[in-house]
C-alpha atoms as a printed R data frame, in Angstrom:
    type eleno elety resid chain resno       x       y       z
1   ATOM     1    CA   UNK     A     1  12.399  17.322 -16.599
2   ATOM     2    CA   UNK     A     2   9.366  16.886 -14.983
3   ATOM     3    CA   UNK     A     3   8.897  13.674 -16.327
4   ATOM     4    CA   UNK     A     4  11.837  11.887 -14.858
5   ATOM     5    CA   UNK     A     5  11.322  13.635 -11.794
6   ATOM     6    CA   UNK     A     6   7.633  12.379 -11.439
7   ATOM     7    CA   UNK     A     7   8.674   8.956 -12.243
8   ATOM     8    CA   UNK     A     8  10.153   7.770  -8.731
9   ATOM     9    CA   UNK     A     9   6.236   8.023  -7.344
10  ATOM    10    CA   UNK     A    10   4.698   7.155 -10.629
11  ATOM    11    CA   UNK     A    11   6.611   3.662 -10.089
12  ATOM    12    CA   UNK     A    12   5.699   4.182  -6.371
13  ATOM    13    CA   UNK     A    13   2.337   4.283  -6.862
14  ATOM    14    CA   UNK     A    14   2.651   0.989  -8.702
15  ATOM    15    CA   UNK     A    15   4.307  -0.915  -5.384
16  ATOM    16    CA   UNK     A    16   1.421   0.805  -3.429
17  ATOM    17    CA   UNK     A    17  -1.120  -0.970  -5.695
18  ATOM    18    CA   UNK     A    18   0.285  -4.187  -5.915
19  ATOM    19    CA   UNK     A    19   0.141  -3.912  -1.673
20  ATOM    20    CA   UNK     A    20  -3.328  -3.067  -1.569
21  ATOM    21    CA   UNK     A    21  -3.837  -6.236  -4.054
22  ATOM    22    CA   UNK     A    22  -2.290  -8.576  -1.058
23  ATOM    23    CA   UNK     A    23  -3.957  -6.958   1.232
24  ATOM    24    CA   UNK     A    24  -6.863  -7.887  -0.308
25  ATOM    25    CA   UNK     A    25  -6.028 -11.080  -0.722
26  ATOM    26    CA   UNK     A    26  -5.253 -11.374   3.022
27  ATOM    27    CA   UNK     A    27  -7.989 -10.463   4.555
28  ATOM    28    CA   UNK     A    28 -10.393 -12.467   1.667
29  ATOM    29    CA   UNK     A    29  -8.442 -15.513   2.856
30  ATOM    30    CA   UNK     A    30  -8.516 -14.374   6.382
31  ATOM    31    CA   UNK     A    31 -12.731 -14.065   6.333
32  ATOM    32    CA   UNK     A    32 -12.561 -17.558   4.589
33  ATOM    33    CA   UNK     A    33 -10.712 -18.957   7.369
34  ATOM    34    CA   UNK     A    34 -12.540 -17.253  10.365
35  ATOM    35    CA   UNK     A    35 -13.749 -18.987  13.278
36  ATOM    36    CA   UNK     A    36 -16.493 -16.614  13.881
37  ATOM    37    CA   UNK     A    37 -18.940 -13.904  12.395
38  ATOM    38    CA   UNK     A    38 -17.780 -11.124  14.568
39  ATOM    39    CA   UNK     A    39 -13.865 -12.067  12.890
40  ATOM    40    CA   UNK     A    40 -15.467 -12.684   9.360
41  ATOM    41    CA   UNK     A    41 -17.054  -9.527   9.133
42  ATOM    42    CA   UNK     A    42 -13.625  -7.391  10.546
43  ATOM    43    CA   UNK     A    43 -11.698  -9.205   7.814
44  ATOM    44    CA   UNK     A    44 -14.514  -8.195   4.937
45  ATOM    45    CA   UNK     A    45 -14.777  -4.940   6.137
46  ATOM    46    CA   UNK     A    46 -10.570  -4.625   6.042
47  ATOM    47    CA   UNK     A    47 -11.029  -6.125   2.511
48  ATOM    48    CA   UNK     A    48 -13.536  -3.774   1.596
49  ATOM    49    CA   UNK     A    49 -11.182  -0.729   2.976
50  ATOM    50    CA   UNK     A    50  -8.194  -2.342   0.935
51  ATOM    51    CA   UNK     A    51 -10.311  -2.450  -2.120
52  ATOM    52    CA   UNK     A    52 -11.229   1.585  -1.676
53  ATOM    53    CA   UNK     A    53  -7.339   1.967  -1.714
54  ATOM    54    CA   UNK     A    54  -7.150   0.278  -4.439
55  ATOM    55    CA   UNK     A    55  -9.279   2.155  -6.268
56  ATOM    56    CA   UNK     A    56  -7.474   5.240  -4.767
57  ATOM    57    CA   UNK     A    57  -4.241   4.305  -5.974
58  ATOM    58    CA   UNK     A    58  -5.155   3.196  -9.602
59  ATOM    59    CA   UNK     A    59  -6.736   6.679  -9.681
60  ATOM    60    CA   UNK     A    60  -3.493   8.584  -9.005
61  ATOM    61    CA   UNK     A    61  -1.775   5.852 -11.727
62  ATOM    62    CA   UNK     A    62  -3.924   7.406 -14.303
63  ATOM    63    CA   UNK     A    63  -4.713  10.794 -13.591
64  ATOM    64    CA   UNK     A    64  -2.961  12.103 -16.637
65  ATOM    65    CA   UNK     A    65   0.960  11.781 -15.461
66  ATOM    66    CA   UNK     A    66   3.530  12.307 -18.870
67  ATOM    67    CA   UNK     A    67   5.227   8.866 -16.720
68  ATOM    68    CA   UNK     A    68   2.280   6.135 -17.581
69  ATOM    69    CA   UNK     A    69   3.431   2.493 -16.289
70  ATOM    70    CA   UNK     A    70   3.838   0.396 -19.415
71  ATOM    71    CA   UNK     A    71   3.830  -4.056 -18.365
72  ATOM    72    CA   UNK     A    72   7.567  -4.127 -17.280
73  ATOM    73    CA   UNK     A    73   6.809  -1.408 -14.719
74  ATOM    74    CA   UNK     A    74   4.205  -3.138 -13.344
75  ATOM    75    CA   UNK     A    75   5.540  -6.419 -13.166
76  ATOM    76    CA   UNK     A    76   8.733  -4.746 -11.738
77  ATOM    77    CA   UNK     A    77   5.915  -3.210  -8.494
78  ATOM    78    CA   UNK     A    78   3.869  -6.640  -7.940
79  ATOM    79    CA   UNK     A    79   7.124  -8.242  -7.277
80  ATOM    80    CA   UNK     A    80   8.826  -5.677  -5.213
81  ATOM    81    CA   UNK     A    81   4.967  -5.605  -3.435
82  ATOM    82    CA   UNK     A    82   5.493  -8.963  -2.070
83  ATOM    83    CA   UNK     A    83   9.093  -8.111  -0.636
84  ATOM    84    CA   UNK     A    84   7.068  -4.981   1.150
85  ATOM    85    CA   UNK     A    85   3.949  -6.869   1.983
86  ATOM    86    CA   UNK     A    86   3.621 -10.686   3.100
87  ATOM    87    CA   UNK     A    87   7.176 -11.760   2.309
88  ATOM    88    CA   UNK     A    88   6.803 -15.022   1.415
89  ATOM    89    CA   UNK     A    89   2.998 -15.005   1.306
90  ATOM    90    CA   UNK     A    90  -0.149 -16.813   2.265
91  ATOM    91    CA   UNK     A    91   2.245 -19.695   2.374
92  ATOM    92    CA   UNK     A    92   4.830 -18.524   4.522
93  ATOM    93    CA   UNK     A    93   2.047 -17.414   6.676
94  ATOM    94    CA   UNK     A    94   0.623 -20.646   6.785
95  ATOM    95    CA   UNK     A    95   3.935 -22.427   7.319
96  ATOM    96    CA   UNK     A    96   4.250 -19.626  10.672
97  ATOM    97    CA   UNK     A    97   1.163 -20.989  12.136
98  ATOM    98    CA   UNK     A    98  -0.804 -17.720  11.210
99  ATOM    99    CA   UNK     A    99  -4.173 -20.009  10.649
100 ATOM   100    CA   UNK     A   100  -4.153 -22.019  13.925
101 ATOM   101    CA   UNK     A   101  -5.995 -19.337  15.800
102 ATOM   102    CA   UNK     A   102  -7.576 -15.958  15.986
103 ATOM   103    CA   UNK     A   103  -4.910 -14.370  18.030
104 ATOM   104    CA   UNK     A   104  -2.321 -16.118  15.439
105 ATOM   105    CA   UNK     A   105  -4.554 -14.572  12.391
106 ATOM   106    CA   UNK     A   106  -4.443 -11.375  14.192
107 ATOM   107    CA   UNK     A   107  -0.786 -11.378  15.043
108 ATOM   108    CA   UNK     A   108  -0.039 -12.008  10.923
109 ATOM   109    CA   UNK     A   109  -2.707  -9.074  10.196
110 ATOM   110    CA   UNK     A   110  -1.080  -6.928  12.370
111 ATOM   111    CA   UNK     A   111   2.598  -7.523  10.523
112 ATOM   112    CA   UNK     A   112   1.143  -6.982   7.557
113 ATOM   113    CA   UNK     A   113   0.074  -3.186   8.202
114 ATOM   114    CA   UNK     A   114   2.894  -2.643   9.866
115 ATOM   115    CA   UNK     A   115   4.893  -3.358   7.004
116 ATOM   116    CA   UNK     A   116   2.711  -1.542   4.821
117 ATOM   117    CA   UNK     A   117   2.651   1.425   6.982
118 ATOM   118    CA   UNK     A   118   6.588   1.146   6.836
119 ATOM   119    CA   UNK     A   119   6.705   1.492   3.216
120 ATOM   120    CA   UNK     A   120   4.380   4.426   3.251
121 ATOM   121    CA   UNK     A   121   6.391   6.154   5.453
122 ATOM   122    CA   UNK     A   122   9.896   5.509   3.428
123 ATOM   123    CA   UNK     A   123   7.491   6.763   0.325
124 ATOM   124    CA   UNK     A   124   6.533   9.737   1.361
125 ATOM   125    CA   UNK     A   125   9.944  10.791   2.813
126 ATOM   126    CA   UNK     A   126  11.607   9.937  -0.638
127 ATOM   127    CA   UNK     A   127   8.810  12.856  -1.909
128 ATOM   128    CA   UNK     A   128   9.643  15.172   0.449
129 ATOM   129    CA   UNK     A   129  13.510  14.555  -0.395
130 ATOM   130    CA   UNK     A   130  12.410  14.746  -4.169
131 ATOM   131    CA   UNK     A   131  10.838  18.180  -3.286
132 ATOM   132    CA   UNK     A   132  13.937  19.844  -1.433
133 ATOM   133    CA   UNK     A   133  15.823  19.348  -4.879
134 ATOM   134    CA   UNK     A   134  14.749  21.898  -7.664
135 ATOM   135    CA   UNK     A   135  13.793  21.159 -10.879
136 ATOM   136    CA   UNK     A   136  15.176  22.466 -14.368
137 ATOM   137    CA   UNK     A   137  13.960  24.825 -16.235
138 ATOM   138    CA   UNK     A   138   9.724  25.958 -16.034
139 ATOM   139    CA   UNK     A   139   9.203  23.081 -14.696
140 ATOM   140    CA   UNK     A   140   9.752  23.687 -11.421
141 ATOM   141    CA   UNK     A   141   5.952  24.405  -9.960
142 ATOM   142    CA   UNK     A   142   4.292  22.032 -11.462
143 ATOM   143    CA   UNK     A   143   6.714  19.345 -10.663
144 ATOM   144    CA   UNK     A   144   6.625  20.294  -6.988
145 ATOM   145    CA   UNK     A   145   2.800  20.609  -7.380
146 ATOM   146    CA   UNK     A   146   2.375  17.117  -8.554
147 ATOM   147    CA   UNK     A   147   4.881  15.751  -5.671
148 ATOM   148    CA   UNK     A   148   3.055  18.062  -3.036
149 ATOM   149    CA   UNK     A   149  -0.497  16.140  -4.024
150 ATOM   150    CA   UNK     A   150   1.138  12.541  -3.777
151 ATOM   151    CA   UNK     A   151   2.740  13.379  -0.698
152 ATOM   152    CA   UNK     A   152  -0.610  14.809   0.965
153 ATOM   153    CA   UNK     A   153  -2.142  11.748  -0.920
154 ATOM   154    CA   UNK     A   154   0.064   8.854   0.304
155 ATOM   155    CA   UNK     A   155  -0.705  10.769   3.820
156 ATOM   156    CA   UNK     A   156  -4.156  10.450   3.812
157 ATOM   157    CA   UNK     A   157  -3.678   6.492   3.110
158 ATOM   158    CA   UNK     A   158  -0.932   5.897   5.555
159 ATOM   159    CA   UNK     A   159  -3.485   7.468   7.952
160 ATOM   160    CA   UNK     A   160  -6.165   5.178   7.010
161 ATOM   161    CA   UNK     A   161  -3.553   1.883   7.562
162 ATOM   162    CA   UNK     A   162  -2.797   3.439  10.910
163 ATOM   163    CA   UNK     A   163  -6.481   3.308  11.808
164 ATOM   164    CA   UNK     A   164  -6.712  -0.242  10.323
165 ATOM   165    CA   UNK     A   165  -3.702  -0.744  12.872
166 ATOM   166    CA   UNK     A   166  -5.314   0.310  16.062
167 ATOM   167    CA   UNK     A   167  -8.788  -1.709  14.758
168 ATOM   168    CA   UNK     A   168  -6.857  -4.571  14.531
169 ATOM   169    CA   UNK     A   169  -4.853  -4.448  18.134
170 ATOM   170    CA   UNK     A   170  -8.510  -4.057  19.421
171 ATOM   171    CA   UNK     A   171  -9.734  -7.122  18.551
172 ATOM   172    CA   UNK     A   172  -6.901  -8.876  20.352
């Protein structure tokens, strides 16, 4: 049953793209709203990590799984993005003062990995609880192959939102 098994982080992976979409988003808006070149080119260089993610994660979506996302799936992840990622949005943001100044535009971009970081955490423990249960049949080491590369994966990227993190408390 590797298929159902696989399909948790298949519809994972989903959520995790529809983040890196806002995130983009964010820090596009962000460099549009800048004060300064020095904050313009952190938020385009963010972007430009975001995108790489991106790319990342739409990589792992179709790198042959039997569990391919069909339109409800992915409708289902953008909107359960937004509840991990900029509740509320650019809007809300707005509304919070997040625009006003640099240190308020910091203080939002700062949230915002945070809360991604969060939900790459909770991700990658769900794998490793997925892992500690065995699968049927001869199914078993390839299904804990598969979960073992998403989990070193997801890893690597919640490393690389750490590090965006720490850049951004250094700019405060």
């Amino acid at each position: 049953m590797m298929e159902s098994k696989t399909n948790a982080t298949t519809n994972a992976i989903e959520i995790a793209c529809g983040i890196e979409r806002r995130g983009i988003g964010l820090y596009r808006r962000a460099s549009m709203m800048a004060a300064d070149d020095e904050s313009r080119e952190l938020f385009l260089r963010m972007m430009e990590e975001e995108r790489q993610h991106l790319r990342y994660f739409e990589s792992l979506r179709d790198c042959g799984d039997a569990d391919q996302s069909d339109e409800t799936t992915v409708s289902l992840a953008s909107a359960l993005a937004s509840e991990a990622y900029l509740p509320g949005g650019l809007m809300q943001m707005a509304y919070e003062g997040a625009f006003t100044s640099r240190e308020a535009m910091l203080d939002s971009m700062i949230q915002a990995e945070n809360d991604s970081i969060v939900y790459y955490e909770q991700l990658i423990k769900q794998i490793i609880e997925q892992l500690a249960q065995p699968a049927s049949g001869d199914e078993d080491g390839q299904w804990s192959k598969t979960l073992n590369q998403r989990r070193d994966q997801l890893s690597n990227i919640l490393e690389q939102e750490r590090a965006h993190l720490a850049e951004l408390h250094g700019w405060r």
